[in-house]
C-alpha positions in Angstrom: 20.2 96.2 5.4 22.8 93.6 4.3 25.5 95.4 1.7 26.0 92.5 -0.4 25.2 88.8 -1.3 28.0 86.4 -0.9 28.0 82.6 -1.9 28.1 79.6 -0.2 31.6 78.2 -0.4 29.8 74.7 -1.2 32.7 71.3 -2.1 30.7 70.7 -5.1 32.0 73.9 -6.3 35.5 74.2 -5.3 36.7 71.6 -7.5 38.5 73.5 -9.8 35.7 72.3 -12.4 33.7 75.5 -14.4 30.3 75.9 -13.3 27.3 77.9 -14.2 25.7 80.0 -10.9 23.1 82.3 -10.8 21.8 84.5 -7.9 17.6 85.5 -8.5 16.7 88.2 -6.0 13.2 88.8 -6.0 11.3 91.0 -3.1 8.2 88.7 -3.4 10.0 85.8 -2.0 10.4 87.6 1.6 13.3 90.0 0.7 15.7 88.5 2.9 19.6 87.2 2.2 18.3 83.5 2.9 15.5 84.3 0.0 17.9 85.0 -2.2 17.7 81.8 -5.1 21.0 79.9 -6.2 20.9 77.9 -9.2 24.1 75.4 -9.8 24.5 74.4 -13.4 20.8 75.1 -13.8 19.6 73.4 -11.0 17.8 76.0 -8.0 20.4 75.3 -4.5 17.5 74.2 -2.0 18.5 75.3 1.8 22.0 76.3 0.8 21.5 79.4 -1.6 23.3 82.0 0.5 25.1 83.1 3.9 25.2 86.2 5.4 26.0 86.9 9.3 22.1 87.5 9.6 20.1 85.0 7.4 17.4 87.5 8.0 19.1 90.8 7.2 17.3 92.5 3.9 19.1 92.7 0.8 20.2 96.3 0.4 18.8 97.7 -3.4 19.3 101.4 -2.9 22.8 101.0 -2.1 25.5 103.2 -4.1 28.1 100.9 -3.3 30.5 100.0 -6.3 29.7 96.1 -7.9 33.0 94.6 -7.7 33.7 91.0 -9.4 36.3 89.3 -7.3 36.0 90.9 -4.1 33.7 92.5 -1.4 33.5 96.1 -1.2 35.2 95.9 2.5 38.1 94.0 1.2 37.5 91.0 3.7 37.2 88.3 1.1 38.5 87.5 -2.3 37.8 85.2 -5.0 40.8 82.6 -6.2 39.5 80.9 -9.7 38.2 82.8 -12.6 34.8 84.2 -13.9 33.5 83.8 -17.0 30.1 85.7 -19.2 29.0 87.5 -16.3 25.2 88.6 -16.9 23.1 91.0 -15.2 19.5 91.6 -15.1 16.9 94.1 -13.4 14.6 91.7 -13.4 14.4 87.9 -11.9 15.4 85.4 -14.6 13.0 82.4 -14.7 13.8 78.9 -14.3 13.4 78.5 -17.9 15.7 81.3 -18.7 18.6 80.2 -16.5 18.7 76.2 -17.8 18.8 78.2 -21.2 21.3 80.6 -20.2 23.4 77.6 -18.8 22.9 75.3 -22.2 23.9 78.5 -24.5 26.9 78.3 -26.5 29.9 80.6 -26.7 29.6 83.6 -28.2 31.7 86.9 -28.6 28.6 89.5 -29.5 25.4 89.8 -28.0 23.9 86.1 -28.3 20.8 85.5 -29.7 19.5 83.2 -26.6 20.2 85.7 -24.5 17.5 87.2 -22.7 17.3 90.8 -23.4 14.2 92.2 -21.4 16.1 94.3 -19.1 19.4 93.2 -19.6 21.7 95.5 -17.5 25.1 94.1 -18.2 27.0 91.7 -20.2 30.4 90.7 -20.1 31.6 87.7 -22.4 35.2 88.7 -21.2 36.5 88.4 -24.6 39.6 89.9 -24.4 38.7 92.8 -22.0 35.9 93.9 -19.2 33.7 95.6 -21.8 29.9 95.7 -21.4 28.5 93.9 -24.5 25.3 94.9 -23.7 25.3 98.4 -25.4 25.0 99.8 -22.1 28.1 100.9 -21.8 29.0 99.8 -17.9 32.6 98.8 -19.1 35.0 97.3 -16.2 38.3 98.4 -14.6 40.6 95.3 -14.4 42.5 95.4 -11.2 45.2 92.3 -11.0 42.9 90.3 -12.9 44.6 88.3 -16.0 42.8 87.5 -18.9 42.9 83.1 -19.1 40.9 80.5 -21.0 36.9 80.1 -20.4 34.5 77.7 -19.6 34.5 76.7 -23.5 38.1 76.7 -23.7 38.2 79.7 -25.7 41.7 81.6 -24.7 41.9 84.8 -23.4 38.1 84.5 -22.5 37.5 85.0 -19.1 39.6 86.8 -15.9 41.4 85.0 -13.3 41.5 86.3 -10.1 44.5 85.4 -7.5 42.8 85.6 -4.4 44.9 88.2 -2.9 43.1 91.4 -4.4 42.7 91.2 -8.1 39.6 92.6 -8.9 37.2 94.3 -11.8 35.1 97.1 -10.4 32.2 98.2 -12.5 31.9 101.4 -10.4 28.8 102.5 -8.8 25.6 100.0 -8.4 22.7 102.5 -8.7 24.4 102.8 -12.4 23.9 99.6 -13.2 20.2 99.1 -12.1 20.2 97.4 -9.0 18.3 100.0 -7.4 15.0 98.2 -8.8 13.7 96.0 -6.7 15.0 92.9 -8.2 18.0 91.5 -10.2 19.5 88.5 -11.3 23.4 87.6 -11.5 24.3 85.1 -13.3 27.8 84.0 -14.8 30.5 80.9 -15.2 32.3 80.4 -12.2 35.8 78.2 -11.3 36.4 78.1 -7.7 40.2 76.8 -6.8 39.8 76.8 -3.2 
């Protein structure tokens, strides 16, 4: 089984522009990496949702791995630009949902829009890498600096350097992903 989901490095997103993503995994689209949806600014990524070595590989949900933001768990790849309200669900988020998510406005405690059925985590970054959600899966900030978000808003989402600078949530069974589906969704700024 694969260990992780990594994104398309697509131009239209390494623009240094913010941009909404979200990643649906659900088993009853085949259960594979290349079933894996990608929705860009609210629209679903046909054909280009995700890469692995294997297209074909399963997504692993039973893994203990720890969910990192900013890096793979093998340390082969790290994410230059910043993240911003990182969501995630045990559950796959419908279209509706996402366009919704993606329209919301700012919002430093638990917004009202936001979908709560199964709501894992939720991290508006405001000011730290604390769980909003109640559930209590606060981050550890490795490297990463605290810089404006996708709103403007300062100190409101983490930039990440591309050489290491990481948050690590800790272990992924803790945070749900052991059910057999889950959406990841958040603000992303890609510099290269």
């Amino acid at each position: 089984a694969a260990t992780g989901v990594v994104t398309r490095g697509d131009d239209g997103l390494i623009n240094a522009e913010w941009h909404h993503c979200a990643l649906i995994f659900d088993p009853a689209d085949g259960g594979a990496i290349n079933s894996v949806k990608m929705y860009i600014d609210g629209v679903e990524q046909i054909g280009i949702a995700c890469f692995a070595l294997d297209q074909n590989a399963q997504v692993n949900t039973t893994a203990t791995l720890p969910v990192i933001f900013g890096k793979t768990t093998s340390d082969v790849r790290f994410l230059d630009g910043d993240l911003d309200d990182i969501g995630i669900w045990e559950r796959s988020l419908s279209p509706h949902e996402i366009v919704g998510l993606f329209a919301g406005d700012i919002a430093i405690e638990l917004p009202s829009w936001l979908p709560s059925e199964c709501l894992v985590a939720w991290f508006p970054f405001d000011g730290d890498a604390y769980d909003a959600s109640a559930n209590g899966h606060h981050g550890i900030v490795n490297g990463a600096v605290l810089t404006n978000g996708h709103t403007g808003l300062v100190q409101s989402a983490y930039a990440f350097d591309g050489a290491g600078a990481n948050i690590d949530l800790g272990n992924a069974s803790e945070l749900g992903r052991a059910s057999t589906s889950f959406s990841i969704l958040g603000w992303v700024r890609l510099d290269e």
